[in-house]
C-alpha positions as CSV (number, residue, x, y, z in Angstrom):
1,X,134.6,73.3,138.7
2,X,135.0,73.9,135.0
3,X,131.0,72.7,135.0
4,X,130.5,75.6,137.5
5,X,132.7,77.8,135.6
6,X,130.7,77.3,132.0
7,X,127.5,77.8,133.6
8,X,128.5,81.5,135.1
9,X,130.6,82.6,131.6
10,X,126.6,81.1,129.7
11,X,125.2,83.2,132.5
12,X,127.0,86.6,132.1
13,X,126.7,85.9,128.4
14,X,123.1,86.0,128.5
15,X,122.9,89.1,131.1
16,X,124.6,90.6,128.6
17,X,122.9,90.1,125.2
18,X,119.9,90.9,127.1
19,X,121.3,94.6,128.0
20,X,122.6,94.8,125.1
21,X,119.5,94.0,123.0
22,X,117.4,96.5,125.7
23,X,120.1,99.2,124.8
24,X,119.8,98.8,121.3
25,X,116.4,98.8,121.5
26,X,115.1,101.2,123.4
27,X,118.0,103.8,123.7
28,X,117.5,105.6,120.5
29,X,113.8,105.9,122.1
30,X,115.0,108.0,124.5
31,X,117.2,109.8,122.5
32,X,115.0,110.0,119.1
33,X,113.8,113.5,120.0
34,X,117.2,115.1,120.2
35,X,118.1,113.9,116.3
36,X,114.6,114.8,115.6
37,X,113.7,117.8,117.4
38,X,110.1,119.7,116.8
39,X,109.8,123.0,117.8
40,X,107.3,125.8,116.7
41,X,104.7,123.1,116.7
42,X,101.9,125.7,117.0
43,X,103.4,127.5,113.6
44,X,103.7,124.4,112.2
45,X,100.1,123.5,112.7
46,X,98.7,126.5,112.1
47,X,100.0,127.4,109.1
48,X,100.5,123.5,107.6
49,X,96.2,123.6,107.8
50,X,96.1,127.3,106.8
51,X,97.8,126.5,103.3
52,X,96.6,123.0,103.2
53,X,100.0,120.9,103.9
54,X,101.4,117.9,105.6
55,X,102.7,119.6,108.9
56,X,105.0,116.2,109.1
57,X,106.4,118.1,105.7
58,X,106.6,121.3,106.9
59,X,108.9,120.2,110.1
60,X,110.9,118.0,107.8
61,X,111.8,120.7,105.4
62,X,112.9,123.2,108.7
63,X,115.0,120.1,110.3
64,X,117.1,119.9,107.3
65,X,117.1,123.8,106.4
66,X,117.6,124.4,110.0
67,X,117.5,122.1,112.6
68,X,114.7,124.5,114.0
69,X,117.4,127.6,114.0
70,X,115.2,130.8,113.5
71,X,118.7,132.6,113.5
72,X,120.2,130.0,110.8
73,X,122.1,131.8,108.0
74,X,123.8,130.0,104.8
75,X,126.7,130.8,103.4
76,X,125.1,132.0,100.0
77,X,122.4,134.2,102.4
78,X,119.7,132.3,103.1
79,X,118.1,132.9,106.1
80,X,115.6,131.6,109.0
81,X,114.1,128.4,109.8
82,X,113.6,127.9,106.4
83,X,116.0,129.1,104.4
84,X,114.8,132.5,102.6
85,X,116.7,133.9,100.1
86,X,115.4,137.7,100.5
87,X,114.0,138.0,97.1
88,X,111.8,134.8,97.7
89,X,110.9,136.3,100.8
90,X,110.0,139.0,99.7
91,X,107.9,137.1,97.2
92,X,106.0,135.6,99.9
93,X,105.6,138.4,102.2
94,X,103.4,139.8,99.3
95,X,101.7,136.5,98.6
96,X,100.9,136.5,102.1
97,X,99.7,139.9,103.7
98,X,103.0,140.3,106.0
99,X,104.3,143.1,103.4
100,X,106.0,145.6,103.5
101,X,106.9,144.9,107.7
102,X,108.1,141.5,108.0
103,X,111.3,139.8,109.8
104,X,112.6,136.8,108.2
105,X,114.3,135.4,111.4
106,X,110.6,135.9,113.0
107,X,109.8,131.9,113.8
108,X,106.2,132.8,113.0
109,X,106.8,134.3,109.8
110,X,109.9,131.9,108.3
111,X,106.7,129.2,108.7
112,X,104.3,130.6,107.2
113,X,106.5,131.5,104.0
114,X,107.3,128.4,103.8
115,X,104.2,126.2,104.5
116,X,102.5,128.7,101.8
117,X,105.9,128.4,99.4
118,X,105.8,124.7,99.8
119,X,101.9,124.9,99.2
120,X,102.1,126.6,95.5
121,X,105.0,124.2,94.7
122,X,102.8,121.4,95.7
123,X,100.2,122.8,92.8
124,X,102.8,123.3,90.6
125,X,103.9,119.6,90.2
126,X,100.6,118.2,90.6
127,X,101.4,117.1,94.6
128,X,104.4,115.3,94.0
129,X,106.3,116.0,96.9
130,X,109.7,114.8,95.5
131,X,109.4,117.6,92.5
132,X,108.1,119.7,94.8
133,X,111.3,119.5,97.2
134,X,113.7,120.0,94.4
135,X,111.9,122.8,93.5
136,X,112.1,124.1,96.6
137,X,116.1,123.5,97.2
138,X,117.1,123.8,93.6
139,X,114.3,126.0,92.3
140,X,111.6,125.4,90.0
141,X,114.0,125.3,87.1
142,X,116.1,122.2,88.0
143,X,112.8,120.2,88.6
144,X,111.4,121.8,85.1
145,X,114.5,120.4,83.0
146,X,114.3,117.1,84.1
147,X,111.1,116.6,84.0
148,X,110.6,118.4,80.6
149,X,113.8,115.6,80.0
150,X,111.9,113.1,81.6
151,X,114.8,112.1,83.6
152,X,113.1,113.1,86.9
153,X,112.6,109.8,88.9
154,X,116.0,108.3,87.1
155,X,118.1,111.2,88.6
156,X,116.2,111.3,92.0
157,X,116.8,107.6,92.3
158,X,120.0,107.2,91.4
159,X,123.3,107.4,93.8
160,X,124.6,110.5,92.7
161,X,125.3,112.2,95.7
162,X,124.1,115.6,94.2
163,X,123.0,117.6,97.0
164,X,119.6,118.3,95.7
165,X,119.6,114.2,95.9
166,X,120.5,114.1,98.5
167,X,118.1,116.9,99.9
168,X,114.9,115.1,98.9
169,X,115.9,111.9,99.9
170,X,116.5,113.4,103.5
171,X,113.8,115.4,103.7
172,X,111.4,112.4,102.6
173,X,112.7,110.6,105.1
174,X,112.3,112.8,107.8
175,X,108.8,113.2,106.5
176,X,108.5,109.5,107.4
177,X,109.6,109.9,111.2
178,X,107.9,113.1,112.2
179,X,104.6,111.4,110.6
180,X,105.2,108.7,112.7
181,X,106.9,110.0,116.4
182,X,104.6,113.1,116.3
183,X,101.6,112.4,114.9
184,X,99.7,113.4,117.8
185,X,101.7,116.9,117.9
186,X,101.1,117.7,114.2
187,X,97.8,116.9,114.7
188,X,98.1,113.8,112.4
189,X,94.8,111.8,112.0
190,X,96.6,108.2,111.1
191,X,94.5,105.3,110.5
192,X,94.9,101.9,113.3
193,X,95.6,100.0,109.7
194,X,98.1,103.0,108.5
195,X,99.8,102.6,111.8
196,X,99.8,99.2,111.6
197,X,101.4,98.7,108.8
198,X,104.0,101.5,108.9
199,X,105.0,101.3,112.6
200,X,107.6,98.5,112.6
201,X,109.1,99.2,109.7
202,X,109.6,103.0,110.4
203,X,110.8,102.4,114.0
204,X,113.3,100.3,112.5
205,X,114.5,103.7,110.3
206,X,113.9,105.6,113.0
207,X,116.5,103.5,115.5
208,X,118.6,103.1,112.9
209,X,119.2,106.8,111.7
210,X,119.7,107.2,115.8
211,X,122.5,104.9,115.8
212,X,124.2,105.9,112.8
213,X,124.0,109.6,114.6
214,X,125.3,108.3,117.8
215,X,127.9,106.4,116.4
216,X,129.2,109.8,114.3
217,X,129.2,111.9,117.2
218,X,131.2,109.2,119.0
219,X,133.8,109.6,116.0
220,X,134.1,113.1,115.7
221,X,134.3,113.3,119.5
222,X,137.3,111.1,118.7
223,X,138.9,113.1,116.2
224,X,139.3,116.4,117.8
């Protein structure tokens, strides 16, 4: 009897490391598109090749200005999917044709401003996407004083918790894991070695940033 009874506890065990293992697993697969949403893949695409940017950037930048929210204001008055303040906008509307006639909370528009402002930041620092970024959150004179300091990769690198920190390591991220779940969307052309080397690891990101999300949701759910 106690035989019988050790073999069905080793049993149920097993059944349920093995659900638990295909839950953890594949779950945040099913799930993945809802913490990463893309949406306005056409602007994204057209515009990303129009200015000559990584579209995987481009929807990266609008996740974490937006979360895709063409009606998104700030507090301090930015506005659109990507976070205009109206004199920049205005800047790019002439840089761009759209001006004097242009709607910032137009999808259409908010994207191209932004794949063309993210474009001439890109020149500005040479390509380096991290400057780039924290000109783009902070503006261009943040990322000028420390790199004129030459405390630029100590500060983005360190634990701070600043928000521009913070910003560009999100955003870099999310760079990551719209590269690698929509590379066929964004048009992407990724090399069998790139994805080979990259796809294991950035799943593993990918399902843990999922879990972490799931798990806050099932804590603030709690608290209210």
């Amino acid at each position: 009897m106690k035989k019988r009874t050790k073999v069905m506890t080793a049993s149920i065990a097993t059944i349920f490391v093995a659900i638990a293992a295909l839950v953890y697993f594949f779950l945040p697969g099913l799930v993945a598109d809802e913490v990463y949403p893309l949406k306005y893949t056409e602007f994204i695409v057209k515009y990303s090749t129009k200015y000559d940017v990584d579209p995987a950037l481009v929807a990266a930048v609008i996740l974490q200005e937006s979360r895709f929210n063409p009606k998104a204001q700030s507090p301090v008055g930015a506005q659109g999917l990507m976070q205009f303040m109206p004199g920049t906008a205005a800047t790019m509307a002439k840089e761009t044709g759209r001006w004097p006639t242009y709607d910032i909370f137009d999808a259409e528009t908010s994207v191209e401003f932004g794949a063309a402002h993210i474009r001439d930041l890109l020149i500005k620092y040479n390509g380096n996407v991290e400057q780039a970024l924290v000109g783009y959150n902070a503006g261009t004179g943040t990322a000028d004083r420390w790199i004129s300091a030459n405390i630029f990769d100590k500060v983005i690198n360190s634990n701070s918790g600043s928000e521009t920190v913070n910003y560009v390591k999100k955003v870099t991220h999310y760079q990551q894991v719209y590269t690698d779940m929509y590379a066929t969307e964004l048009g992407l052309n990724i090399s069998t070695e790139l994805k080979k080397a990259d796809l294991e690891p950035q799943s593993a990101k990918v399902r843990g940033f999922v879990w972490s999300r799931i798990f806050d949701n099932i804590f603030n759910l709690g608290a209210k």
